[in-house]
PDBQT receptor file of N, H, CA, C and O in Angstrom, charges set to zero:
ATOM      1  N   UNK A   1     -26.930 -36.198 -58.434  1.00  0.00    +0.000 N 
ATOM      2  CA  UNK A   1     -26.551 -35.094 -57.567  1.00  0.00    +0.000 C 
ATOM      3  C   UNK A   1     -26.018 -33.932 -58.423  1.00  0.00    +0.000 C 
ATOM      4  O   UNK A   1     -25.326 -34.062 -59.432  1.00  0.00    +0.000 OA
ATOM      5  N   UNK A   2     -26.436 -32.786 -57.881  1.00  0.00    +0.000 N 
ATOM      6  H   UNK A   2     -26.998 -32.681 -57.061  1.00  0.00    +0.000 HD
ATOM      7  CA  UNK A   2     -26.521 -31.466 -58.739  1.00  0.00    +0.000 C 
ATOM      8  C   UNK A   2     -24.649 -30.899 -58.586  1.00  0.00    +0.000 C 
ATOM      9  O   UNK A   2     -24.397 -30.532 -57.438  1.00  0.00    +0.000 OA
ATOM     10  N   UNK A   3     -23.885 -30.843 -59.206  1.00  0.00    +0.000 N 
ATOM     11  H   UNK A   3     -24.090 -31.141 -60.138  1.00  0.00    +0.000 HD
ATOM     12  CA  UNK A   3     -22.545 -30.372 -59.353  1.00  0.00    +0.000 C 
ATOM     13  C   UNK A   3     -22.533 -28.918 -59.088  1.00  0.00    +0.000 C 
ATOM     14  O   UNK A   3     -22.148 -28.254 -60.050  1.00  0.00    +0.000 OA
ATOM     15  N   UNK A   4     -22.885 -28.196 -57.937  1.00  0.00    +0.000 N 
ATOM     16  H   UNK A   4     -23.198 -28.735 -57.155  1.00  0.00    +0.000 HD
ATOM     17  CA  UNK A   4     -22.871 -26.448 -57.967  1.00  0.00    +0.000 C 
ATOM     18  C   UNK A   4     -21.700 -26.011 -58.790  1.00  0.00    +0.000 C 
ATOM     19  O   UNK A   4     -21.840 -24.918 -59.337  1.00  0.00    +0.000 OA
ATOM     20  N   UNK A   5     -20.597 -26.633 -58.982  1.00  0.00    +0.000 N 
ATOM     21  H   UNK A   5     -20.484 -27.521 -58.537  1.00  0.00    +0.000 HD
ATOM     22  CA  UNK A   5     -19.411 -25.964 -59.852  1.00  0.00    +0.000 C 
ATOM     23  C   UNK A   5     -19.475 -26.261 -61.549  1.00  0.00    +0.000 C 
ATOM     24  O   UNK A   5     -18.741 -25.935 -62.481  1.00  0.00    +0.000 OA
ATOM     25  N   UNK A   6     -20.616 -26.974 -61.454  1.00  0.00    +0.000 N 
ATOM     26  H   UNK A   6     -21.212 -27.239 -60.696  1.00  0.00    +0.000 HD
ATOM     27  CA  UNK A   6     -20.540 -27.187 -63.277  1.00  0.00    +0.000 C 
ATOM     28  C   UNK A   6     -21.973 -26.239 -63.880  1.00  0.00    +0.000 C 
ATOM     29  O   UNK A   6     -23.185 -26.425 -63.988  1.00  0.00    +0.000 OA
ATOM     30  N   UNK A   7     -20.789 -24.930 -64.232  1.00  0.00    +0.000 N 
ATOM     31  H   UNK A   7     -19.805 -24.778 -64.143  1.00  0.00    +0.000 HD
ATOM     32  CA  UNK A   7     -22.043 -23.789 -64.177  1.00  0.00    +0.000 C 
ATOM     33  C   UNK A   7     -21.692 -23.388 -65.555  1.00  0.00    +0.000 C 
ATOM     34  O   UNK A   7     -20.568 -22.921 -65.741  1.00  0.00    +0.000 OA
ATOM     35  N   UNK A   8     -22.602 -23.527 -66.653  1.00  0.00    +0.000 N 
ATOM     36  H   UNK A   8     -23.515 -23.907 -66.502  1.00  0.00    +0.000 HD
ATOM     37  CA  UNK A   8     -22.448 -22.868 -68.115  1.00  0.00    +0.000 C 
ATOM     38  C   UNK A   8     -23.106 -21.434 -68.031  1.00  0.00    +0.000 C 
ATOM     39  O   UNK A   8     -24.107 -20.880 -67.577  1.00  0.00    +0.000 OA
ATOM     40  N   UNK A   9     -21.691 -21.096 -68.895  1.00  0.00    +0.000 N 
ATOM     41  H   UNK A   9     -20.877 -21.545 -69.263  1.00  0.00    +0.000 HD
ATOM     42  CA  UNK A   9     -21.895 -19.453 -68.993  1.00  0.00    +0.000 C 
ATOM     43  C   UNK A   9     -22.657 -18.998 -69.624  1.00  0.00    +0.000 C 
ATOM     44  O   UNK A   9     -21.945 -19.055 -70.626  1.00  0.00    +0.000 OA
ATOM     45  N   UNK A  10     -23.550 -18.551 -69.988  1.00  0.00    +0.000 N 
ATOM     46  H   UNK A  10     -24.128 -18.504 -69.174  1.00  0.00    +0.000 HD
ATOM     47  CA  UNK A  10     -24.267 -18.308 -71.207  1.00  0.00    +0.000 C 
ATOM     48  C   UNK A  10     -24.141 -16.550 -71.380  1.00  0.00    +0.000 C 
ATOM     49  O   UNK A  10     -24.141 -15.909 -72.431  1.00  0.00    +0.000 OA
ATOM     50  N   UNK A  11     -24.064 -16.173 -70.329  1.00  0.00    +0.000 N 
ATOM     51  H   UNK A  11     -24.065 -16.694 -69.476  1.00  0.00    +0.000 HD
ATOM     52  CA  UNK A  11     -24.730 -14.503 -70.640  1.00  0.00    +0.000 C 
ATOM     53  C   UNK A  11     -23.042 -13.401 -71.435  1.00  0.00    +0.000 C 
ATOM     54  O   UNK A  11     -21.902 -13.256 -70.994  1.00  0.00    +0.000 OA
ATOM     55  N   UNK A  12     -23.650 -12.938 -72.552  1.00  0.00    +0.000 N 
ATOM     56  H   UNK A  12     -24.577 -13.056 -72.911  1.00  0.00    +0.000 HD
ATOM     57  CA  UNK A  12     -22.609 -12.407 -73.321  1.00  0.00    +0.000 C 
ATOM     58  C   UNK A  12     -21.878 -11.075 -72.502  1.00  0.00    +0.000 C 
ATOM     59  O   UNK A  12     -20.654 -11.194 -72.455  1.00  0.00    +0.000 OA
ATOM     60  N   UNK A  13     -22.289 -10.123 -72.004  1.00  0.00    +0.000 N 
ATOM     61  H   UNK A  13     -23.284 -10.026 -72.042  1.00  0.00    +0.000 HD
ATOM     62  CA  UNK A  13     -21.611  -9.355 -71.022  1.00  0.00    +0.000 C 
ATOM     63  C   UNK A  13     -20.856 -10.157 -69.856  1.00  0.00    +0.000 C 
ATOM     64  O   UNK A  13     -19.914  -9.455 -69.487  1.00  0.00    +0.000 OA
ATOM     65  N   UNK A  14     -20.905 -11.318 -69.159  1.00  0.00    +0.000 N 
ATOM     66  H   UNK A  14     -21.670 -11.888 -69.458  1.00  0.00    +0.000 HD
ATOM     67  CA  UNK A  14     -20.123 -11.864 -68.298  1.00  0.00    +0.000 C 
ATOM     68  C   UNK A  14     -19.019 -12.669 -68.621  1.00  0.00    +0.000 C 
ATOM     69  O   UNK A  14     -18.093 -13.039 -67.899  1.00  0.00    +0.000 OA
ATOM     70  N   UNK A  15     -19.308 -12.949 -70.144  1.00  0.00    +0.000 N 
ATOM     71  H   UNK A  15     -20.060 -12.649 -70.730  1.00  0.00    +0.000 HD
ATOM     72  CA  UNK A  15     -18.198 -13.403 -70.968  1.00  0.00    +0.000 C 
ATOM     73  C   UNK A  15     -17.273 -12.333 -71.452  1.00  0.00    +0.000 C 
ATOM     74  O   UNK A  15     -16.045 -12.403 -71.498  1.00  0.00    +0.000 OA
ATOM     75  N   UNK A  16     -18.158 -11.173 -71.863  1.00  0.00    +0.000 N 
ATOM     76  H   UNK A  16     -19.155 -11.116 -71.826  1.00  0.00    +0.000 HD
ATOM     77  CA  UNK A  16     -16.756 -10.123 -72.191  1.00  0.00    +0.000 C 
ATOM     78  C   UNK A  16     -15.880  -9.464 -71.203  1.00  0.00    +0.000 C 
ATOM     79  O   UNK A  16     -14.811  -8.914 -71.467  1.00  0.00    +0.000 OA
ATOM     80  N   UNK A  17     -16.667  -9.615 -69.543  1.00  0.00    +0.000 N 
ATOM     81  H   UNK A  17     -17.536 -10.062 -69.329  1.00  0.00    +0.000 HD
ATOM     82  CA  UNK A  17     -15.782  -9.240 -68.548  1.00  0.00    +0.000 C 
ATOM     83  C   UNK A  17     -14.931 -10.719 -68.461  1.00  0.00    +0.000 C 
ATOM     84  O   UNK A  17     -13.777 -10.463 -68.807  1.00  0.00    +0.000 OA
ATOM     85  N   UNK A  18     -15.040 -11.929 -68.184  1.00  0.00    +0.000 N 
ATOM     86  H   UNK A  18     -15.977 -12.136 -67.903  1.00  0.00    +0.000 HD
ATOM     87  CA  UNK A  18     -14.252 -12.588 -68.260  1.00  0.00    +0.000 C 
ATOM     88  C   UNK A  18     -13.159 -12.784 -69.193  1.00  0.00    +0.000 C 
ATOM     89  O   UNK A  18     -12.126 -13.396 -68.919  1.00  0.00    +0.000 OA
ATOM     90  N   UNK A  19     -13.416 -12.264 -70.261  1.00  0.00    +0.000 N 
ATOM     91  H   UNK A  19     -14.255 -11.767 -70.483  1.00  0.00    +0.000 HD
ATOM     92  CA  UNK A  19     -12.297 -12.198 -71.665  1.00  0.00    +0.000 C 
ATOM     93  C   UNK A  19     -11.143 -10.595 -71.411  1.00  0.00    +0.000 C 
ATOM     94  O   UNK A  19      -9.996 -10.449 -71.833  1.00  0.00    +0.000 OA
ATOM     95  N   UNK A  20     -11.688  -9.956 -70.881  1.00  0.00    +0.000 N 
ATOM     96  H   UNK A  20     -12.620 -10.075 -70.539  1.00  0.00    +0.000 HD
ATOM     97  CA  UNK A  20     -11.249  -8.804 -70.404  1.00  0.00    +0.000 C 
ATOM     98  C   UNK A  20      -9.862  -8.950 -68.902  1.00  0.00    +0.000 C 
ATOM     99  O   UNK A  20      -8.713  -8.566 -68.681  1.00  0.00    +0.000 OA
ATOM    100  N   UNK A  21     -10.920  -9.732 -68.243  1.00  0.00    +0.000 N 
ATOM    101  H   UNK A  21     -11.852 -10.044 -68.423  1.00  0.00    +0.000 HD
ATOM    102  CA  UNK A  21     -10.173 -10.056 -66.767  1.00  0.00    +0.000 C 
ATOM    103  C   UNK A  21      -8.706 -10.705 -66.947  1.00  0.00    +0.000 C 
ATOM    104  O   UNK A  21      -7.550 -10.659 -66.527  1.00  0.00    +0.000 OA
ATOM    105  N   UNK A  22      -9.387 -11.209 -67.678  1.00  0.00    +0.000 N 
ATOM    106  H   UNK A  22     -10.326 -11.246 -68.020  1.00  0.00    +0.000 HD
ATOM    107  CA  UNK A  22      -8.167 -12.906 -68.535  1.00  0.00    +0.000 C 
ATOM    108  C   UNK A  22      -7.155 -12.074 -69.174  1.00  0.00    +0.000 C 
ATOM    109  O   UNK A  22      -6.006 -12.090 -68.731  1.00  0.00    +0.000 OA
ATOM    110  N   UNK A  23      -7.568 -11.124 -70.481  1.00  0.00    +0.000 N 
ATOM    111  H   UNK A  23      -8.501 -11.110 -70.841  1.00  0.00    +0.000 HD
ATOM    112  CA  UNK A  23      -6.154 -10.802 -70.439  1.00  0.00    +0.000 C 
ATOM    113  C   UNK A  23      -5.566  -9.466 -69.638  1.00  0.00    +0.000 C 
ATOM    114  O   UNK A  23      -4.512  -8.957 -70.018  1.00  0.00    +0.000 OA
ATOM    115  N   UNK A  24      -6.376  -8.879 -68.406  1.00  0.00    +0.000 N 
ATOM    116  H   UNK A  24      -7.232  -9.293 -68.097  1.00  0.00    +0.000 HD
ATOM    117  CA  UNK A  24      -4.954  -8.198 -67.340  1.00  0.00    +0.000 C 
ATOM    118  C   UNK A  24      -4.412  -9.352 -67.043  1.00  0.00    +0.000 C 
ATOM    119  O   UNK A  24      -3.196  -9.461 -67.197  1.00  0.00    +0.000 OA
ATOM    120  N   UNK A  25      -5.191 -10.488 -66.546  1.00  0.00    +0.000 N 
ATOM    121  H   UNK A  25      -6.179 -10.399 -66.422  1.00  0.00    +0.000 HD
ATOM    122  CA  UNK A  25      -3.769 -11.063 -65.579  1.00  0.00    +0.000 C 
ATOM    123  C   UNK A  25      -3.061 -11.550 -66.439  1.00  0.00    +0.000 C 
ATOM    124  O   UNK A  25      -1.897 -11.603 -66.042  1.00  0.00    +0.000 OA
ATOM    125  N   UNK A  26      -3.240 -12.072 -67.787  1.00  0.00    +0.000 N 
ATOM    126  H   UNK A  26      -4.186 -12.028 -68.110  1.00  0.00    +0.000 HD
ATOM    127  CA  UNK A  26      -2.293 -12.143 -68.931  1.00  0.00    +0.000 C 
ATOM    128  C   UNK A  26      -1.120 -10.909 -68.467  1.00  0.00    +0.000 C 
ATOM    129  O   UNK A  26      -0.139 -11.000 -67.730  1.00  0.00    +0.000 OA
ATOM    130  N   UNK A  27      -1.529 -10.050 -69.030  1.00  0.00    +0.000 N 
ATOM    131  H   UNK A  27      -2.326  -9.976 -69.630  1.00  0.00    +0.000 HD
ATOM    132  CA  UNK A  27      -0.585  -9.251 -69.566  1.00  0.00    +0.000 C 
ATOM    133  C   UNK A  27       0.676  -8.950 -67.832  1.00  0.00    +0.000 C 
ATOM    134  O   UNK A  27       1.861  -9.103 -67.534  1.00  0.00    +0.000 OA
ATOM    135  N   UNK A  28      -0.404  -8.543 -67.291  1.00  0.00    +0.000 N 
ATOM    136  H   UNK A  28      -1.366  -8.419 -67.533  1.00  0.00    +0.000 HD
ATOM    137  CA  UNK A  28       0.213  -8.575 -65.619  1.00  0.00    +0.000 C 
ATOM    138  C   UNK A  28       1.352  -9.766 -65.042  1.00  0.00    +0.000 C 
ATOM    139  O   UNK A  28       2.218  -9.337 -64.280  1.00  0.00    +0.000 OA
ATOM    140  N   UNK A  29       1.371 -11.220 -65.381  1.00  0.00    +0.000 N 
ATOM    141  H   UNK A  29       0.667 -11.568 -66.000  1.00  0.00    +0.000 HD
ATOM    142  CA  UNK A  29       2.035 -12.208 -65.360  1.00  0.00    +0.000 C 
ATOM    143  C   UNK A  29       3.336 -11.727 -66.268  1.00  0.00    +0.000 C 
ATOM    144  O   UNK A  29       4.466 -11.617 -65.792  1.00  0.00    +0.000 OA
ATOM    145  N   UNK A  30       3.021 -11.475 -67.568  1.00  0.00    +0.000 N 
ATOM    146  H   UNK A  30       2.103 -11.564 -67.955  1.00  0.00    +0.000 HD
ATOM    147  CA  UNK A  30       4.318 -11.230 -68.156  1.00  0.00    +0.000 C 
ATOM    148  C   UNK A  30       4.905  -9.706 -68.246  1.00  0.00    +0.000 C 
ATOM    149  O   UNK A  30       5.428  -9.125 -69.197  1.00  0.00    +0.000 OA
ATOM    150  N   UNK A  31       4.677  -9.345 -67.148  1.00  0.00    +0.000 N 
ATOM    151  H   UNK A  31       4.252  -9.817 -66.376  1.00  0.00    +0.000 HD
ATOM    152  CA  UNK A  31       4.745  -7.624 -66.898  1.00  0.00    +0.000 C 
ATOM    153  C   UNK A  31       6.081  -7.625 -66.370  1.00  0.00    +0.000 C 
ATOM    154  O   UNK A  31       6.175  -8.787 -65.975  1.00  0.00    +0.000 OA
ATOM    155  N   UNK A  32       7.017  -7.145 -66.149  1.00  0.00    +0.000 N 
ATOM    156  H   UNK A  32       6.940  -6.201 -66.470  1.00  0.00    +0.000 HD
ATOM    157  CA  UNK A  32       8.414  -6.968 -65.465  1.00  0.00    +0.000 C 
ATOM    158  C   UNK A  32       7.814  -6.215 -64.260  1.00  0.00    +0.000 C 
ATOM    159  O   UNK A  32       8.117  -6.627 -63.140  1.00  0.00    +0.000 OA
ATOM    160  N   UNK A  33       7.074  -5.257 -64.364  1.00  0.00    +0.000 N 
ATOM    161  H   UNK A  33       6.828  -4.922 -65.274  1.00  0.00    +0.000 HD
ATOM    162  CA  UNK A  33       6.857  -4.209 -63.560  1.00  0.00    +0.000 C 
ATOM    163  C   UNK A  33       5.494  -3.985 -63.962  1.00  0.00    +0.000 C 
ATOM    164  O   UNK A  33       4.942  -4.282 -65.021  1.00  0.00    +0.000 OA
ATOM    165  N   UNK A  34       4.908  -3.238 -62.629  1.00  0.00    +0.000 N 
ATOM    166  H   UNK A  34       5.357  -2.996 -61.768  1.00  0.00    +0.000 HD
ATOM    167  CA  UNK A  34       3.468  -2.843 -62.552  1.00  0.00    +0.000 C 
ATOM    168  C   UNK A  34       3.137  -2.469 -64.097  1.00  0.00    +0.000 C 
ATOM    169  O   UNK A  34       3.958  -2.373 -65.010  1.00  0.00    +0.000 OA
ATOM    170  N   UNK A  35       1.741  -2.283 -64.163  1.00  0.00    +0.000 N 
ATOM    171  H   UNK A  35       1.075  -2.361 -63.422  1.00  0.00    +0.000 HD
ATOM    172  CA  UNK A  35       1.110  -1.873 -65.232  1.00  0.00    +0.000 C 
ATOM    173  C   UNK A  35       0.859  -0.765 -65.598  1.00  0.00    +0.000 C 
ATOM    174  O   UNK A  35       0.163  -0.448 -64.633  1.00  0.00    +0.000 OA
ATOM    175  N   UNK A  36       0.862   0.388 -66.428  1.00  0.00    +0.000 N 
ATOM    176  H   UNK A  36       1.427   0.131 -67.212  1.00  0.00    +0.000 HD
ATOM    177  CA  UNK A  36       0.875   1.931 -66.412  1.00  0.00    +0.000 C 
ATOM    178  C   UNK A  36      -1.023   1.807 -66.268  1.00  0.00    +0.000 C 
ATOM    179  O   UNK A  36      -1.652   0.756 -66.143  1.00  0.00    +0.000 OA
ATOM    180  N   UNK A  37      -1.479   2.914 -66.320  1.00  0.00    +0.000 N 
ATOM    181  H   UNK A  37      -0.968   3.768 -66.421  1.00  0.00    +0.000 HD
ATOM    182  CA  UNK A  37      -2.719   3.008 -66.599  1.00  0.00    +0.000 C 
ATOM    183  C   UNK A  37      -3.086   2.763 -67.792  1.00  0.00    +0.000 C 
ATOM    184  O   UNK A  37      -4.124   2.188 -68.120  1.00  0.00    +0.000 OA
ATOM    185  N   UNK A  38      -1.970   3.334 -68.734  1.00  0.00    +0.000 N 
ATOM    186  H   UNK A  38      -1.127   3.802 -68.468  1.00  0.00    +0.000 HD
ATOM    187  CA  UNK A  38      -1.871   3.713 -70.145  1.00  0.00    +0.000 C 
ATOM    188  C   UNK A  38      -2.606   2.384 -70.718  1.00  0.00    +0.000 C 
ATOM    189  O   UNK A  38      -3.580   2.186 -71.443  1.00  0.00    +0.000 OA
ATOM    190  N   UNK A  39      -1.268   1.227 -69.754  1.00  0.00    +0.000 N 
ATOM    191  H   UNK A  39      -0.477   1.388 -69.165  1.00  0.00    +0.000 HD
ATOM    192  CA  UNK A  39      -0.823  -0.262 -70.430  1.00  0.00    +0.000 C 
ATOM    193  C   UNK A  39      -2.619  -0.630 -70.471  1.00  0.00    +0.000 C 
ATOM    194  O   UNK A  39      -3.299  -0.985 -71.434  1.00  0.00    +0.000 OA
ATOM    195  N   UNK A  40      -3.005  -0.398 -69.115  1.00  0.00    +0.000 N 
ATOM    196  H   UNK A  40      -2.453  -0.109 -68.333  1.00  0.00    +0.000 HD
ATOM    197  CA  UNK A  40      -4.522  -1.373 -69.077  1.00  0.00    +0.000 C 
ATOM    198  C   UNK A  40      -5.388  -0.776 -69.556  1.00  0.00    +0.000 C 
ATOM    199  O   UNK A  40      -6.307  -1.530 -69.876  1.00  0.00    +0.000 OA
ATOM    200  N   UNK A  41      -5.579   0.304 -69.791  1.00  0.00    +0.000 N 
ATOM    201  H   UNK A  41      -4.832   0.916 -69.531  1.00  0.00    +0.000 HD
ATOM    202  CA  UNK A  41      -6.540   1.313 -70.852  1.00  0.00    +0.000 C 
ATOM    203  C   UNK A  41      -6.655   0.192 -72.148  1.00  0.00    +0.000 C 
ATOM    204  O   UNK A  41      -7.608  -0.438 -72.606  1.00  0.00    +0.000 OA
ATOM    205  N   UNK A  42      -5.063   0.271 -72.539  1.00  0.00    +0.000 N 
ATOM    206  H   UNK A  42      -4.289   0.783 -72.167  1.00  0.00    +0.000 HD
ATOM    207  CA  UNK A  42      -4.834  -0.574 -74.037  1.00  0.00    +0.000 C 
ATOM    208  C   UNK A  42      -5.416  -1.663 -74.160  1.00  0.00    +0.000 C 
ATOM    209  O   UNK A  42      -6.247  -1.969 -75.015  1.00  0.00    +0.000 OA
ATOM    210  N   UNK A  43      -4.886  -2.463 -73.074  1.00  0.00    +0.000 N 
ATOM    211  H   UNK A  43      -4.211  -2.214 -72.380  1.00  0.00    +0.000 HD
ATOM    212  CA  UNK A  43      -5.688  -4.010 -73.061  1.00  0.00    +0.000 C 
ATOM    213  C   UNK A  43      -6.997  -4.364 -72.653  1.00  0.00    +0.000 C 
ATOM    214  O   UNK A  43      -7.496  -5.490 -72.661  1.00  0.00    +0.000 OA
ATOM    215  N   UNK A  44      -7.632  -3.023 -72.207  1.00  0.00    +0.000 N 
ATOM    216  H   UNK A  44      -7.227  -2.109 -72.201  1.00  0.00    +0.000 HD
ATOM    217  CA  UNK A  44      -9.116  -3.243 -72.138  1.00  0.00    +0.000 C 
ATOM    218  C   UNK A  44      -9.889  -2.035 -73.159  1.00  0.00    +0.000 C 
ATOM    219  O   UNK A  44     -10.892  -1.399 -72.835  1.00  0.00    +0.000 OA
ATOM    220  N   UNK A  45      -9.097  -1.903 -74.535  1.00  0.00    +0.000 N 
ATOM    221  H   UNK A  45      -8.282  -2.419 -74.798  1.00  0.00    +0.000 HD
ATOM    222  CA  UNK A  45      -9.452  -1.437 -75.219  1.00  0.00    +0.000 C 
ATOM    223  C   UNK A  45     -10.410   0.083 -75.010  1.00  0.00    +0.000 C 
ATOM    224  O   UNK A  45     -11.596   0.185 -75.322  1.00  0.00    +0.000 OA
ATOM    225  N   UNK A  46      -9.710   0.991 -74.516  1.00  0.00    +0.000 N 
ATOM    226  H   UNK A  46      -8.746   0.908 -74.262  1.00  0.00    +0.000 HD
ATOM    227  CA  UNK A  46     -10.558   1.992 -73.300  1.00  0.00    +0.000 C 
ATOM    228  C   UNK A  46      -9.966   3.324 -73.778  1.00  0.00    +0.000 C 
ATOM    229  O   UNK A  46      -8.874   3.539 -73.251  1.00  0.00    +0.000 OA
ATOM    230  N   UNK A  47     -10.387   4.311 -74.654  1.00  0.00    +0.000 N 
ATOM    231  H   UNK A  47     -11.274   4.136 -75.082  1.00  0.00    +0.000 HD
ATOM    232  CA  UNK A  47     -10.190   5.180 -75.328  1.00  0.00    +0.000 C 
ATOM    233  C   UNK A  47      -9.874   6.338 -74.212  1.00  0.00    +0.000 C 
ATOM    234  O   UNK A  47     -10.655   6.702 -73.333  1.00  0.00    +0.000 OA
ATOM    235  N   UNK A  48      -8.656   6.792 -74.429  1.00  0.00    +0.000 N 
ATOM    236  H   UNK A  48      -8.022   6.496 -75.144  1.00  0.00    +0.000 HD
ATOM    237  CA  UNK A  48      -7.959   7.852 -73.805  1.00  0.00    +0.000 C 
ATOM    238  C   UNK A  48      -9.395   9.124 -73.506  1.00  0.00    +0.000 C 
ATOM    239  O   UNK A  48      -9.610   9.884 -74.450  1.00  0.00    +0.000 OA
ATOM    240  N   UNK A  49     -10.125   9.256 -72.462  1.00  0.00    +0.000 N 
ATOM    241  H   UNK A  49      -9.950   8.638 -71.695  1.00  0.00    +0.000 HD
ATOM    242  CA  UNK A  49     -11.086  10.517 -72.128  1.00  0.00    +0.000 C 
ATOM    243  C   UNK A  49     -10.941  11.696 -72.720  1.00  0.00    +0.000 C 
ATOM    244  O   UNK A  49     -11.731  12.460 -73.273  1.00  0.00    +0.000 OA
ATOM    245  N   UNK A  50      -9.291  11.727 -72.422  1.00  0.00    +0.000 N 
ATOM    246  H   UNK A  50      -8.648  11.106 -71.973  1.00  0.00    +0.000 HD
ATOM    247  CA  UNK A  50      -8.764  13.615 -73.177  1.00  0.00    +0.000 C 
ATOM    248  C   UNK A  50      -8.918  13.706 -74.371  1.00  0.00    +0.000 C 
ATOM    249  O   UNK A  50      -9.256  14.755 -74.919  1.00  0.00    +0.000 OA
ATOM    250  N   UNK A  51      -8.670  12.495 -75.040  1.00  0.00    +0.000 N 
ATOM    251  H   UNK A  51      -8.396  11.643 -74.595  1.00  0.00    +0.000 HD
ATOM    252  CA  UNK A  51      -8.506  12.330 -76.615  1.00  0.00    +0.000 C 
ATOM    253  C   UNK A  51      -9.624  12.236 -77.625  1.00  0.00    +0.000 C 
ATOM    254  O   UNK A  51      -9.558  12.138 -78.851  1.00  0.00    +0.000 OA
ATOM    255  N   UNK A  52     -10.922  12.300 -76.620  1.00  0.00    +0.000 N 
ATOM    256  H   UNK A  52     -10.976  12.379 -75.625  1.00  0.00    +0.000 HD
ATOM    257  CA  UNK A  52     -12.308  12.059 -77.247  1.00  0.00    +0.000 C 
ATOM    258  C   UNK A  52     -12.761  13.045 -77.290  1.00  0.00    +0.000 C 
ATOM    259  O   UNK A  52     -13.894  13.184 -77.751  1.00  0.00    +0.000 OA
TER     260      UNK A  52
């Protein structure tokens, strides 16, 4: 019998959104307080628009 939940990841873009996802709620869990924009820019490695 086929396990629908035993699903290997293979595809490399759905892994880097999952590695991405993983650490907001990382960082979000050990957050005191909401997240700036700034904060999640940083942790999803996301170059300031104005600054480019």
């Amino acid at each position: 019998m086929h396990d629908q939940f035993d699903v290997t990841l293979e595809d490399a873009d759905l892994l880097g959104e999952v590695e991405l996802t993983t650490n907001l709620i990382i960082a979000a869990s050990e957050a005191e307080e909401h997240l700036s924009p700034d904060q999640i820019d940083e942790i999803l490695g996301v170059a300031d628009a104005e600054s480019a």
